[in-house]
C-alpha atoms as one frame of an Amber mdcrd trajectory, in Angstrom:
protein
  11.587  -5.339  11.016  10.674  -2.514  13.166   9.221   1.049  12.519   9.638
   4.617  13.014   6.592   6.419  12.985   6.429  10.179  12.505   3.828  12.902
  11.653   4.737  14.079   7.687   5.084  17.976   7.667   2.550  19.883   5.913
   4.489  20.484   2.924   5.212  16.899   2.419   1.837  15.544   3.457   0.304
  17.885   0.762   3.123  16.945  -2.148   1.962  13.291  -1.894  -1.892  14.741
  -2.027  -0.962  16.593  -5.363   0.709  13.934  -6.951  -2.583  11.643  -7.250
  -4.288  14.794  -8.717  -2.924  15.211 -12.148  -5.009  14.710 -14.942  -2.962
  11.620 -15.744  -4.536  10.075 -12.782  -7.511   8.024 -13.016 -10.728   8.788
 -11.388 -10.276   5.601  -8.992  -7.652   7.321  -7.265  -8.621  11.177  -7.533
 -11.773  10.585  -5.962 -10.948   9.402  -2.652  -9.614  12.951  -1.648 -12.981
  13.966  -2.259 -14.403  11.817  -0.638 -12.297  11.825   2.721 -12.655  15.733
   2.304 -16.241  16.977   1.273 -14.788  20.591   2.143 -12.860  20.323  -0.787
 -15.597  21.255  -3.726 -14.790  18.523  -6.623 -16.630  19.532  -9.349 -14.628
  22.888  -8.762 -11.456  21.943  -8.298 -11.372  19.288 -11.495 -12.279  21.631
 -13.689  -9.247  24.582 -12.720  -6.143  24.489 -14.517  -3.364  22.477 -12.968
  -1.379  25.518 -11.994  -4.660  26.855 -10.139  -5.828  22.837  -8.902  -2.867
  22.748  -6.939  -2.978  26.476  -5.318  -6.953  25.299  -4.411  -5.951  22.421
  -2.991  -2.625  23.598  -0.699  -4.682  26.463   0.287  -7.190  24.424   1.963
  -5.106  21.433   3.111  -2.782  23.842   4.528  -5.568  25.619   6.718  -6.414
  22.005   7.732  -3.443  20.493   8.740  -2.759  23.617  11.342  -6.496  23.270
  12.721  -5.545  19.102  13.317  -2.128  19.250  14.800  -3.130  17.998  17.883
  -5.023  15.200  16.158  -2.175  13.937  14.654   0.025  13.920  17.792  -2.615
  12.238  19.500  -2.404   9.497  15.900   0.805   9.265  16.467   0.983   8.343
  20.160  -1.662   5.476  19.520   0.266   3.834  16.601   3.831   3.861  18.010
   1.549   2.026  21.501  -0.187  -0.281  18.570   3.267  -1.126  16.687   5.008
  -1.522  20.080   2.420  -4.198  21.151   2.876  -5.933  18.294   6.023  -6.137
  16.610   7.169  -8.713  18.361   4.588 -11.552  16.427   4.490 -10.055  13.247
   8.244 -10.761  13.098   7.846 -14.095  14.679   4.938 -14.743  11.795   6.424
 -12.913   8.955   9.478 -14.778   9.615   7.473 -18.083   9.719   5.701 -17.187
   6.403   8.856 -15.760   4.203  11.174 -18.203   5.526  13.693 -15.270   6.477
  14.272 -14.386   9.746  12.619 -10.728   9.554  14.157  -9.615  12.824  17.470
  -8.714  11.606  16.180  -6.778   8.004  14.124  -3.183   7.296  15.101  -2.064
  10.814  14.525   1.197   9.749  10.990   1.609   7.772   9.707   4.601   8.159
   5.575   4.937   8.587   4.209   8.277   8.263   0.975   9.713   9.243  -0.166
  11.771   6.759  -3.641  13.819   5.319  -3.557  11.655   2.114  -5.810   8.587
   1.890  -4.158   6.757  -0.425  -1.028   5.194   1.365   1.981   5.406  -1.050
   5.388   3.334  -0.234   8.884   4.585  -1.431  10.598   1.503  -1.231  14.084
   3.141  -1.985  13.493   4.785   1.321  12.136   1.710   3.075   8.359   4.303
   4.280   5.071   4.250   3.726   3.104   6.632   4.804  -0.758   5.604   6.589
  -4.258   8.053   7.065  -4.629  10.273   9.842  -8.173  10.041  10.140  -8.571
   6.678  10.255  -9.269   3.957  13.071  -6.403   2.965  14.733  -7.201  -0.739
  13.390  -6.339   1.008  10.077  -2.698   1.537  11.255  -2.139  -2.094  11.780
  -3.728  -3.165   8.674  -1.468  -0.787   6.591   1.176  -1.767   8.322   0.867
  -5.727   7.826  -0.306  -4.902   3.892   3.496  -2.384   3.084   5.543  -4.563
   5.160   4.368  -7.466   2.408   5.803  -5.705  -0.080   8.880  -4.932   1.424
   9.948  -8.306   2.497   8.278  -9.449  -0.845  10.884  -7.519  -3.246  13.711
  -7.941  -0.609  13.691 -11.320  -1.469  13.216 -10.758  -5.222  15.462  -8.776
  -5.359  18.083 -11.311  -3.972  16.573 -13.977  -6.393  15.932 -11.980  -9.263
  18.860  -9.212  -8.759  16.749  -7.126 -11.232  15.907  -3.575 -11.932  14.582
  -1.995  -8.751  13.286   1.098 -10.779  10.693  -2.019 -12.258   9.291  -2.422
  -8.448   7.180   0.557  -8.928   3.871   1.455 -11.068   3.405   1.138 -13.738
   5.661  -2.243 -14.127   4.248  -5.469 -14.162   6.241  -6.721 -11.145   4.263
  -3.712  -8.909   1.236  -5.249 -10.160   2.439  -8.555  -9.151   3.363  -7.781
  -5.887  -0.452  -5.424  -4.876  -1.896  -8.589  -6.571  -0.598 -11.165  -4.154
  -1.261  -9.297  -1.125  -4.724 -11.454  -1.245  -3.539 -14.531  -1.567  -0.134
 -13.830   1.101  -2.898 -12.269   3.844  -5.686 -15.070   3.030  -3.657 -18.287
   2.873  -1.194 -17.957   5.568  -0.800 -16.704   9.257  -0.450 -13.174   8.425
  -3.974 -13.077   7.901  -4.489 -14.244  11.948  -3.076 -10.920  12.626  -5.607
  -8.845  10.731  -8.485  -6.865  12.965 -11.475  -8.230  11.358 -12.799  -5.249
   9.546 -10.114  -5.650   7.201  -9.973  -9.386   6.275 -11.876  -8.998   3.286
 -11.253  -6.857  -0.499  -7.122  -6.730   1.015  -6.183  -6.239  -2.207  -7.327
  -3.114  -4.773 -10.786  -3.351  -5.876 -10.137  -4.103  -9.073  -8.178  -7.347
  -8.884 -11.592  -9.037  -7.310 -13.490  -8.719 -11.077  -9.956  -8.958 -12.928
 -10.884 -12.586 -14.698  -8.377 -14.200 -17.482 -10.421 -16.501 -19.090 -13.142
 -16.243 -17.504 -11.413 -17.434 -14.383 -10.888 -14.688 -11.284  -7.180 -14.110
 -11.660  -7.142 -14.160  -7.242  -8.158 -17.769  -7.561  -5.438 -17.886 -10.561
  -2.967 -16.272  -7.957  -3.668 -18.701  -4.784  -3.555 -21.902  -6.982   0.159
 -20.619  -7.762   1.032 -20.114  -4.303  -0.803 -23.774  -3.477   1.513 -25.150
  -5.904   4.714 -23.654  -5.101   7.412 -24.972  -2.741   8.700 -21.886  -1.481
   8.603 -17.763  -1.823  10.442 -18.300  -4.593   8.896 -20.630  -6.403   5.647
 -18.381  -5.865   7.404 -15.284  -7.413   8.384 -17.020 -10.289   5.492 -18.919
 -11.314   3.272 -15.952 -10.774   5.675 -13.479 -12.377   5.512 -15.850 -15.876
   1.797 -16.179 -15.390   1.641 -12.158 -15.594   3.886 -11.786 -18.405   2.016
 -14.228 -20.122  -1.174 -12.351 -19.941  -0.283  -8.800 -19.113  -2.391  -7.329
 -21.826  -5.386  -8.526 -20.386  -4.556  -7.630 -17.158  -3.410  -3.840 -18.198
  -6.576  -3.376 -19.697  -8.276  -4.708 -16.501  -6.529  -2.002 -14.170  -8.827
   0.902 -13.473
């Protein structure tokens, strides 16, 4: 695996702002804007008509973004220093853990820096994009967490040869794969590579009260994975377990 980092343009950066600012989105995700931006007036900006929302919004993101250029050239520099010091054992270690030898696949993911604070992938295109205005122990941690997912439906892919369009929210296999980014990071040598800040919650917030009779569905998760042989195995198991009880764990998800 290796990466190419980049700064995403304005016009980008603010797309991928606007598109966690619908209506349709839940507060759990809307919010964080607001609170990475306090110059952005909530109460205001909620309350405007979608049409006006996003004119608020690029009008004040835009000013921002030219005022932090230089910020995000110094970002960049740090991260591509970060990712060069370390790409070396996360492939020896991811290779180790997957049981694929992740030097030779996703030569060519794409991590951009970018003014939104939630970190969306695009699988199809193999990027993720990470927070500007976080610490550079941030970049590695996003890093480790998208490059889970990528090996993880790599290989389901190959075992499944499914639907890829059923990787993505709101399918169960996307909820799957954030799910088992606890138990992956937790129970095996990936989670060595972690800066300790981010060891704990890797997971979304909601997963760590998500209980299926009356049992936390993490512990359900990393029983699974005990149990299991191989990757494989893993998805499998896990996959059934979530069908089985996907009601319960829709009406879970914030």
């Amino acid at each position: 695996m290796d990466l190419y980092i980049k700064i995403m343009n304005k016009k980008d950066t603010i797309t991928s702002i606007l598109e966690f600012q619908t209506d349709k989105v839940s507060d759990y995700w809307r919010n964080q804007l607001f609170n990475m931006y306090p110059f952005l007036d909530k109460e205001k900006c909620l309350n405007l008509i979608w049409e006006e929302r996003k004119q608020y919004i690029t009008s004040k993101l835009s000013t921002y973004y030219d005022r932090i250029k230089l910020n995000l050239q110094n970002k960049f520099e740090a991260s591509q220093s970060i990712w060069l010091e370390n790409k070396e054992i996360v492939n020896t270690i991811y290779s180790k853990v997957f049981g694929i030898d992740c030097f030779s696949i996703l030569n060519n993911i794409i991590a951009e820096i970018s003014l939104n604070p939630i970190c969306p992938r695009n699988l199809r295109n193999n990027s993720f994009s990470f927070f500007w205005n976080a610490d550079n122990n941030n970049f590695l941690r996003t890093t480790l967490h998208e490059m889970i997912h990528f090996i993880w439906f790599y290989i389901w892919q190959q075992h499944f040869t499914d639907n890829t369009e059923e990787y993505e929210n709101p399918h169960i296999k996307w909820i799957l794969s954030e799910m088992v980014i606890d138990t992956i990071i937790k129970y095996t040598e990936i989670g060595n590579l972690y800066p300790e800040p981010y060891k704990h919650h890797l997971a979304y917030e909601y997963f760590y009260d998500m209980k299926i009779d009356n049992i936390p569905i993490l512990n359900i998760v990393a029983k699974i994975k005990e149990k299991s042989h191989n990757i494989e195995e893993f998805m499998e198991r896990a996959y059934e377990y979530c069908l089985e009880n996907e009601d319960s764990i829709r009406k879970q998800i914030l």
